[in-house]
C-alpha positions as YAML, in Angstrom:
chain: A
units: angstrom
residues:
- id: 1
  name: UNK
  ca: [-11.38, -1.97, 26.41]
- id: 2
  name: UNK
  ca: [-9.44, 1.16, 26.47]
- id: 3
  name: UNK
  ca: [-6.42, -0.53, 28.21]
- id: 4
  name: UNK
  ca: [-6.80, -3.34, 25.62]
- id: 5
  name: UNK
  ca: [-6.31, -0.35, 22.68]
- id: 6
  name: UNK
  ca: [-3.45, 0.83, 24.39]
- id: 7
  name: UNK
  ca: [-1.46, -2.92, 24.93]
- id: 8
  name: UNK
  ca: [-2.07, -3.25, 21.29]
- id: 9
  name: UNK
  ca: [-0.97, 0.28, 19.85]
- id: 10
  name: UNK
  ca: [2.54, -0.06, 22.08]
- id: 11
  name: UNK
  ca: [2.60, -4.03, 20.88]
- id: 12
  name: UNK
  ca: [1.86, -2.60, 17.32]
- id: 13
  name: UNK
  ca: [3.93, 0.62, 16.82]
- id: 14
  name: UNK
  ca: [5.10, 1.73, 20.65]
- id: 15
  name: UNK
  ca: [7.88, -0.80, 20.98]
- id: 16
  name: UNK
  ca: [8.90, -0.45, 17.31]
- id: 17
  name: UNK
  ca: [9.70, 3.56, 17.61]
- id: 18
  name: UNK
  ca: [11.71, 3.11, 20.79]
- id: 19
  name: UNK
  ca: [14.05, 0.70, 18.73]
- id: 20
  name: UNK
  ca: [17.58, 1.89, 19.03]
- id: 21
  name: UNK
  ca: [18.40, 4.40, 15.39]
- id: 22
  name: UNK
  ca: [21.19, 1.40, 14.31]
- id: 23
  name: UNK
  ca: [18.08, -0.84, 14.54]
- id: 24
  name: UNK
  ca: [15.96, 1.33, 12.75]
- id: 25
  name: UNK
  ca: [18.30, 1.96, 10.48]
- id: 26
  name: UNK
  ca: [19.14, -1.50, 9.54]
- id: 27
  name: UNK
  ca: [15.00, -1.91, 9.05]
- id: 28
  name: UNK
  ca: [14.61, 0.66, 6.58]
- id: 29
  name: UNK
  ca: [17.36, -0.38, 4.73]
- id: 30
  name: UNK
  ca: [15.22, -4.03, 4.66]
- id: 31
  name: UNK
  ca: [12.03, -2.41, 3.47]
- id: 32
  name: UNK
  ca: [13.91, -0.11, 0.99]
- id: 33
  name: UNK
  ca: [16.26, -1.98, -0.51]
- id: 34
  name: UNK
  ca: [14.41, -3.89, -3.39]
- id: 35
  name: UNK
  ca: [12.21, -0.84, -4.31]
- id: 36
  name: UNK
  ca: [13.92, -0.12, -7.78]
- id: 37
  name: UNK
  ca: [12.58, -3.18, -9.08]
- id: 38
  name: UNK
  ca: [9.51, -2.66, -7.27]
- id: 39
  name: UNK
  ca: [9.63, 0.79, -9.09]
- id: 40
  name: UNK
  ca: [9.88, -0.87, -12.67]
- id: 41
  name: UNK
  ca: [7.34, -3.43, -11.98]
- id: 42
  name: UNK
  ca: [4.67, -0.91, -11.13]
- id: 43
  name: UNK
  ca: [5.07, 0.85, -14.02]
- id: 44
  name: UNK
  ca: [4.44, -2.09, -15.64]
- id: 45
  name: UNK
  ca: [1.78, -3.62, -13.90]
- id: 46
  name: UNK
  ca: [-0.19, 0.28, -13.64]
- id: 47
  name: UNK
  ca: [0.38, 0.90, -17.22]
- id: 48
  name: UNK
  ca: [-0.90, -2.65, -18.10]
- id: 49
  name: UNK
  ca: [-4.13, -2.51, -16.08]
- id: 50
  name: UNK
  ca: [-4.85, 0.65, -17.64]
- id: 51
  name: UNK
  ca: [-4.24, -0.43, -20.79]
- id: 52
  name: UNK
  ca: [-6.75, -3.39, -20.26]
- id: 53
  name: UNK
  ca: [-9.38, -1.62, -19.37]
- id: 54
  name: UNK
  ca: [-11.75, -0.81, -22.41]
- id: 55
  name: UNK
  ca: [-14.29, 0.83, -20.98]
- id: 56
  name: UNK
  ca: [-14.51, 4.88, -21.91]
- id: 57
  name: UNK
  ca: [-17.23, 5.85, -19.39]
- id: 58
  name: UNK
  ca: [-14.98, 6.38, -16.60]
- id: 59
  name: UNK
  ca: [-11.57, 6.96, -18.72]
- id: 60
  name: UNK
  ca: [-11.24, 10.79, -17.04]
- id: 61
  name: UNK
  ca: [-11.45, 9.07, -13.54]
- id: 62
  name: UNK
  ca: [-8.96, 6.30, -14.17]
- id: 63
  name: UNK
  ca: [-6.42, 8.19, -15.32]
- id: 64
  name: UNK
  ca: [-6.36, 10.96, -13.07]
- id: 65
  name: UNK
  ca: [-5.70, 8.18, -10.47]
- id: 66
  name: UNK
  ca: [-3.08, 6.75, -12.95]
- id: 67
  name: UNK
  ca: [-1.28, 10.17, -12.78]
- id: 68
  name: UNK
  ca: [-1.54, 10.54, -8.68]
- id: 69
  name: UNK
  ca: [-0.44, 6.46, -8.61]
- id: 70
  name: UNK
  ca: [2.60, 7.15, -11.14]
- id: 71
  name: UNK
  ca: [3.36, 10.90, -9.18]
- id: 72
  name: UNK
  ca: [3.21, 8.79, -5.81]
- id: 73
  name: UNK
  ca: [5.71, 6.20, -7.29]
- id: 74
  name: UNK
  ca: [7.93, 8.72, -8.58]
- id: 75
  name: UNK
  ca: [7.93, 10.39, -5.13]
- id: 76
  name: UNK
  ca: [8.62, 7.58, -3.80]
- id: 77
  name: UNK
  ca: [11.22, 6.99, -5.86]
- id: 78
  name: UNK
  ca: [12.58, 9.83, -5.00]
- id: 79
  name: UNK
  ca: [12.38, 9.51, -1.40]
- id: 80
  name: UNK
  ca: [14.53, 6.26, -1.85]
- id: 81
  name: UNK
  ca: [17.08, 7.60, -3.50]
- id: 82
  name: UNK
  ca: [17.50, 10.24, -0.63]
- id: 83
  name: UNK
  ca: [17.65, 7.74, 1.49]
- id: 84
  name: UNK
  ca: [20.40, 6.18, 0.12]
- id: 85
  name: UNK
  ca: [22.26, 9.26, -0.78]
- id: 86
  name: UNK
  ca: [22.26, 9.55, 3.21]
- id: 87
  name: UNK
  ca: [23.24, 6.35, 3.62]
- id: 88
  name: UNK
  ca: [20.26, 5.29, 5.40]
- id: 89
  name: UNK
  ca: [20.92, 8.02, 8.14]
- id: 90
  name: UNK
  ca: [18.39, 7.49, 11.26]
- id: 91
  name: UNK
  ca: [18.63, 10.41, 13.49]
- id: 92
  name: UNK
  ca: [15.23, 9.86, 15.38]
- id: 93
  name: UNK
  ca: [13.75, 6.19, 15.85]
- id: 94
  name: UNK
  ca: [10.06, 7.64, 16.11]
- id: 95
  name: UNK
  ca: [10.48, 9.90, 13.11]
- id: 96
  name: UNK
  ca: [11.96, 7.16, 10.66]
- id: 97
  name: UNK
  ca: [8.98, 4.60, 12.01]
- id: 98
  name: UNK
  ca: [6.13, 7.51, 11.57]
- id: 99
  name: UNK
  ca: [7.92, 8.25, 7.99]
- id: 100
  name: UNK
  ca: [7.74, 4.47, 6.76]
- id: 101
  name: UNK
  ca: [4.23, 4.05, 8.45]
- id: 102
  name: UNK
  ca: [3.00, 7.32, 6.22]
- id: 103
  name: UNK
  ca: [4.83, 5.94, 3.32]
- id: 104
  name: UNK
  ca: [3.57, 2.44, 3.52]
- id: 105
  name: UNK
  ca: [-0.12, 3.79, 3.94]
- id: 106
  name: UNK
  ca: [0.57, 6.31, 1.31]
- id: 107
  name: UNK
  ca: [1.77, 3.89, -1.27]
- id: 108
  name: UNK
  ca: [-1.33, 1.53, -0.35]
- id: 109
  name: UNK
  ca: [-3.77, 4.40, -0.86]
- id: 110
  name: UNK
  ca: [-2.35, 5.32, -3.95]
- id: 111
  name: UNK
  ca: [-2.56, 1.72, -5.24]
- id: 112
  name: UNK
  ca: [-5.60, 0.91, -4.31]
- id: 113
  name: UNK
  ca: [-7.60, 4.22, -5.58]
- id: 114
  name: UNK
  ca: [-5.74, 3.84, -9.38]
- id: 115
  name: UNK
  ca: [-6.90, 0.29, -9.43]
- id: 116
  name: UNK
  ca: [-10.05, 0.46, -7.60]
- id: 117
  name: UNK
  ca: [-11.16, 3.06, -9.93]
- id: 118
  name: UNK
  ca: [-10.05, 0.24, -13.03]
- id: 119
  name: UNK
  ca: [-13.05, -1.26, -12.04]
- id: 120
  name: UNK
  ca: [-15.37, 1.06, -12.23]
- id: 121
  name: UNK
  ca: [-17.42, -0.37, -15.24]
- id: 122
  name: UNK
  ca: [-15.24, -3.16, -15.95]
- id: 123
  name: UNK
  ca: [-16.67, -6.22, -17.32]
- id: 124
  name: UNK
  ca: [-17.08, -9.18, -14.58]
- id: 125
  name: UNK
  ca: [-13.77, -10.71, -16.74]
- id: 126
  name: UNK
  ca: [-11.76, -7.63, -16.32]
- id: 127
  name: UNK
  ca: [-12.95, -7.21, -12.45]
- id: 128
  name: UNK
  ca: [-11.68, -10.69, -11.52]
- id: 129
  name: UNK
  ca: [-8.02, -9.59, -13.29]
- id: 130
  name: UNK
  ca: [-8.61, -6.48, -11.37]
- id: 131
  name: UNK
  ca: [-9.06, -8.12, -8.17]
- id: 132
  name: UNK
  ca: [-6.49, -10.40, -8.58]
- id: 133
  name: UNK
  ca: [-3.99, -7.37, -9.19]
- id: 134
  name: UNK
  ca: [-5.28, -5.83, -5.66]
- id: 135
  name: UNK
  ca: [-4.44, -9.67, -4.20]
- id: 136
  name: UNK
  ca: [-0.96, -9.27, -5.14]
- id: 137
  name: UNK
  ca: [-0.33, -6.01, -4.58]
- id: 138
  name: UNK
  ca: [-1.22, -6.02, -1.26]
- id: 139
  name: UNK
  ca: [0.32, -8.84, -0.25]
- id: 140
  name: UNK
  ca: [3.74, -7.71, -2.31]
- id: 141
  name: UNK
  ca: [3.30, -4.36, -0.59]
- id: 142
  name: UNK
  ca: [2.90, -6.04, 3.11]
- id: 143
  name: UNK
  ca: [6.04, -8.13, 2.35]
- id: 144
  name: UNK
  ca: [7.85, -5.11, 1.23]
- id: 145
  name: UNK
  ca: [7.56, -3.35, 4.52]
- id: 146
  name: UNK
  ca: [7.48, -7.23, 6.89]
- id: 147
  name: UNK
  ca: [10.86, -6.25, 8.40]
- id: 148
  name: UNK
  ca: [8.92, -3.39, 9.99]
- id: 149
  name: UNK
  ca: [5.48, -4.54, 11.28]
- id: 150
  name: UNK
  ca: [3.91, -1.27, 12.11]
- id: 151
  name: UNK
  ca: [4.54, -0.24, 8.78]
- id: 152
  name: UNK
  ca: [3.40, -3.56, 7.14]
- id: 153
  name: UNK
  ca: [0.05, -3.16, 8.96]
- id: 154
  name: UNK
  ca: [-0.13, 0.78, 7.53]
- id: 155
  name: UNK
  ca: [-0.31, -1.21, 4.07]
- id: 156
  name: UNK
  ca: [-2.54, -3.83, 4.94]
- id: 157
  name: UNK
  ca: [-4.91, -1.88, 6.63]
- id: 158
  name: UNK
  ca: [-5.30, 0.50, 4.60]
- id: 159
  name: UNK
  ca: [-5.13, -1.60, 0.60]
- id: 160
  name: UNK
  ca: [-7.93, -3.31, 2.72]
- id: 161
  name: UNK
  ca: [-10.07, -0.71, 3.80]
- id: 162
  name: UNK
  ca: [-10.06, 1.55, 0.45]
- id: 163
  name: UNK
  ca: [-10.41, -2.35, -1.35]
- id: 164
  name: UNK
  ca: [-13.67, -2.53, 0.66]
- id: 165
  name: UNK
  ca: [-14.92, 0.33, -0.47]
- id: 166
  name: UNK
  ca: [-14.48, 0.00, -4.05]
- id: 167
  name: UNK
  ca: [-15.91, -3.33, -3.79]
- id: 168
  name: UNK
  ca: [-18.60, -1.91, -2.76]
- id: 169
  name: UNK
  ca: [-18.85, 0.66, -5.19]
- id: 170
  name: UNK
  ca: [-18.55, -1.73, -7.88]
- id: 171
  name: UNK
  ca: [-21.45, -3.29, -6.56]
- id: 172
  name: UNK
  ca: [-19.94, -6.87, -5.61]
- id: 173
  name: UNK
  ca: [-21.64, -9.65, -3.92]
- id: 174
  name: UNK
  ca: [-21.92, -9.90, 0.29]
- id: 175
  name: UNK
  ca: [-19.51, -12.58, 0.13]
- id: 176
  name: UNK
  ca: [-16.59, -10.68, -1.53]
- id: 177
  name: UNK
  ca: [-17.62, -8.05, 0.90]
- id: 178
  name: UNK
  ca: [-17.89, -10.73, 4.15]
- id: 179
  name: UNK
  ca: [-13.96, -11.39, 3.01]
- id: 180
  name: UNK
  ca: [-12.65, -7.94, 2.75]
- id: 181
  name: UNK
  ca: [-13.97, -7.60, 6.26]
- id: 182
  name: UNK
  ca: [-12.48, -10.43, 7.13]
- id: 183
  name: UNK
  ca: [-8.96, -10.03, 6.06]
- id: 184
  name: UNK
  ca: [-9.33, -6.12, 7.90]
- id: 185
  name: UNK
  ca: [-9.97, -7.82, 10.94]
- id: 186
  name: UNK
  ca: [-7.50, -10.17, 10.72]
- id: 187
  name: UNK
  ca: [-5.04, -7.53, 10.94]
...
């Protein structure tokens, strides 16, 4: 088993941070370089949800996660534009790979807790729109990073595993729950 872990984290991330930095380089620049409009259309899609939601019970909760979602945005927002002030410098493979891992798992995290916390005593109407947000996004947000896997799997992994645990916090049926579990071990 424990050589079977290894195989897998060196097929997973290993290979990927011993890519040449021109490689690297050329990767980032895939998984950065639609993130303006990505930007825009999570404003719109955060501010939207939040706006749907009519509930008042949890209203403190939600948008304290709205303001760490929109801060995490903005940050990385700002980390993009960085970025491309440096013109997509890479000066260490391993470093640029950890840094869009964290910020793929980071962005996931940050998504998922704002709209996992939407559904915290949303009506079963609102909890299907809810859900149906968390569909996209995650598989928007794997797409985003595709062009670098390890960081891909950061977001899938974890919009999965914090999407389980809302689910279950919201109290949905075994099956939803069967299919979260599922799609984490799909991975």
């Amino acid at each position: 088993p424990r050589l079977f872990v290894v195989r897998l984290a060196h097929a997973l991330y290993g290979r990927w941070a011993k890519l040449p930095e021109d490689l690297v380089r050329i990767q980032i620049i895939a998984v950065s370089q639609g993130f303006p409009l990505t930007f825009a259309m999570s404003l719109v899609v955060s501010i939207a949800t939040m706006a749907m939601s009519a509930d008042t019970e949890y209203l403190f909760v939600r948008v304290a996660a709205l303001v760490f979602h929109l801060g995490t945005l903005c940050g990385l927002l700002a980390r993009y534009v960085g970025l491309r002030r440096q013109d997509w410098r890479v000066e260490r493979s391993r470093h640029a790979v950890n840094m869009a891992v964290a910020q793929a798992g980071f962005a996931a995290f940050s998504w998922m807790v704002f709209l996992g916390t939407c559904g915290l005593g949303a009506s079963d109407h609102d909890l299907v729109v809810i859900v149906a947000v968390i569909v996209g996004v995650t598989a928007i947000g794997a797409l985003r990073y595709a062009a670098l896997p390890p960081a891909s799997l950061a977001f899938l992994l974890t919009a999965n595993l914090v999407s389980l645990f809302f689910a279950m916090l919201w109290g949905m049926p075994v099956g939803i729950l069967v299919f979260f579990a599922a799609f984490v071990l799909l991975l």
